[in-house]
C-alpha positions as CSV (number, residue, x, y, z in Angstrom):
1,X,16.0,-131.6,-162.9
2,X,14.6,-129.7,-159.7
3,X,14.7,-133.1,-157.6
4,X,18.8,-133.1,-158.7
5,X,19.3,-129.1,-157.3
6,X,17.1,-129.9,-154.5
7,X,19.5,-132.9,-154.3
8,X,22.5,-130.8,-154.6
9,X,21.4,-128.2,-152.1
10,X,20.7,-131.0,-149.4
11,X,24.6,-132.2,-149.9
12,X,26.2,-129.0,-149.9
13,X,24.2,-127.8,-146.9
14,X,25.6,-131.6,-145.5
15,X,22.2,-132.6,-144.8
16,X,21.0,-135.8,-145.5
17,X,19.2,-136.4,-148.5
18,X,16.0,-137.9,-147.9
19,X,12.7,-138.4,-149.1
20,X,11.1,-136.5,-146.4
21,X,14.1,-133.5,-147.0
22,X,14.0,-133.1,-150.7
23,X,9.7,-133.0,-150.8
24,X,10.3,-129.5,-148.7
25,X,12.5,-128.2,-150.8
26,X,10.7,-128.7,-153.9
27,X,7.3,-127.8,-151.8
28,X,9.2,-124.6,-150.7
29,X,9.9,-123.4,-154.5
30,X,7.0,-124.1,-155.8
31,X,6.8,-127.6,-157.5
32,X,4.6,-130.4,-157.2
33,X,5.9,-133.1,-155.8
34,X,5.4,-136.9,-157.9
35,X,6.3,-139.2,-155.4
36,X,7.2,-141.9,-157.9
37,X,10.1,-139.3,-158.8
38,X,11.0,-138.4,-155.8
39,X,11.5,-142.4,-154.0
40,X,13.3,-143.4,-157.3
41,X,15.8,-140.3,-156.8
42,X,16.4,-140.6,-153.2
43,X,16.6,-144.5,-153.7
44,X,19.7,-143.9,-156.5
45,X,21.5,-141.2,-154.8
46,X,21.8,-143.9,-151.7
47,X,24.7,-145.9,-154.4
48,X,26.0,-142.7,-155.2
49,X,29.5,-140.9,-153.9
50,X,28.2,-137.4,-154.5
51,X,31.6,-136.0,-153.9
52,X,33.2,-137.8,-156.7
53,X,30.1,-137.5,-159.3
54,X,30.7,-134.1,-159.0
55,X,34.3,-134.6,-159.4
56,X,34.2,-136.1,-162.3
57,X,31.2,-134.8,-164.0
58,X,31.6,-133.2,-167.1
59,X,30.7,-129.7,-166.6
60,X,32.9,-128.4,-163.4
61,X,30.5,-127.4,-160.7
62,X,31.3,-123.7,-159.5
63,X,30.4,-121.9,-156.4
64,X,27.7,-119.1,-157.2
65,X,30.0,-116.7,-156.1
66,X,32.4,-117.6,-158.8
67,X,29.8,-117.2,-161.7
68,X,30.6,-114.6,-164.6
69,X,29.1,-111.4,-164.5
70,X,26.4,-110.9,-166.8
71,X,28.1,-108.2,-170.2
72,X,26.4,-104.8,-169.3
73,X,23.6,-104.0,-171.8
74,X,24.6,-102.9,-175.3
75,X,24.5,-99.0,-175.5
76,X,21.2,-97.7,-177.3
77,X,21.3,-96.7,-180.8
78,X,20.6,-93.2,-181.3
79,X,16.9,-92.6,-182.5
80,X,16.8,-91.4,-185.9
81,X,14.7,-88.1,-186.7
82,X,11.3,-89.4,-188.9
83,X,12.5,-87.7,-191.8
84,X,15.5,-89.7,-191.9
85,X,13.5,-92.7,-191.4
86,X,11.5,-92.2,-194.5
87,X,13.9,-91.0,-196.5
88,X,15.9,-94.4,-196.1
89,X,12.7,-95.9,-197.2
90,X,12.3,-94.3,-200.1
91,X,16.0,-94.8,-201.5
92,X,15.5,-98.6,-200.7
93,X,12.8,-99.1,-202.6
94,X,13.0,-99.3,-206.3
95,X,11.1,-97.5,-208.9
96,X,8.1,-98.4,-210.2
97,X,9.0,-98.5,-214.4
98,X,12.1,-100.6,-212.9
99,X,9.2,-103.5,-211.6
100,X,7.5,-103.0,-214.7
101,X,10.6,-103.1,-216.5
102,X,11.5,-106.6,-214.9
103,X,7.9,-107.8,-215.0
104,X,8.1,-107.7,-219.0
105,X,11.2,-109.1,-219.0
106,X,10.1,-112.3,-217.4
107,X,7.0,-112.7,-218.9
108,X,8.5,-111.9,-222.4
109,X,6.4,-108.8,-223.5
């Protein structure tokens, strides 16, 4: 996928994409370069209208610019006191003579 956006950055920049253009970009952020990858990309995008693939892809290409803004963080829940905590806690959990209770029950006692 980086060797496409290096790709698209060459074309929107109107340089030409080439072997020798794409390597730097891809050395420049970090990423090894497999040459194999790289001649077989450059070598496709050669039969390729650029300005019409993106045209017609399937996902409209937007201008960063026009990107969403990211929802601002949820608020915090409050922070409940200790006590309240445990006292949840101990209304959720059920009785002891009630497991007992249901123990028997399925065992048949």
């Amino acid at each position: 996928m980086e060797y496409v956006y290096a790709s698209l950055i060459l074309y929107h920049a109107g340089r030409e994409i080439t072997e020798e253009s794409v390597r730097r970009i891809l050395e420049a952020a970090g990423v090894q370069v497999d040459e194999a990858r790289l001649k077989a990309m450059v070598a496709a995008l050669r039969e390729v209208n650029i300005a019409e693939a993106l045209k017609t892809a399937a996902l409209p290409v937007a201008p960063v610019a026009a990107a969403p803004a990211a929802p601002a963080t949820a608020p915090a829940q409050e922070a409940k006191p200790a006590e309240e905590k445990k006292k949840e806690e101990k209304e959720e959990a059920p009785p002891e003579e009630s497991i007992e209770e249901g123990l028997a029950a399925l065992f048949g006692f």
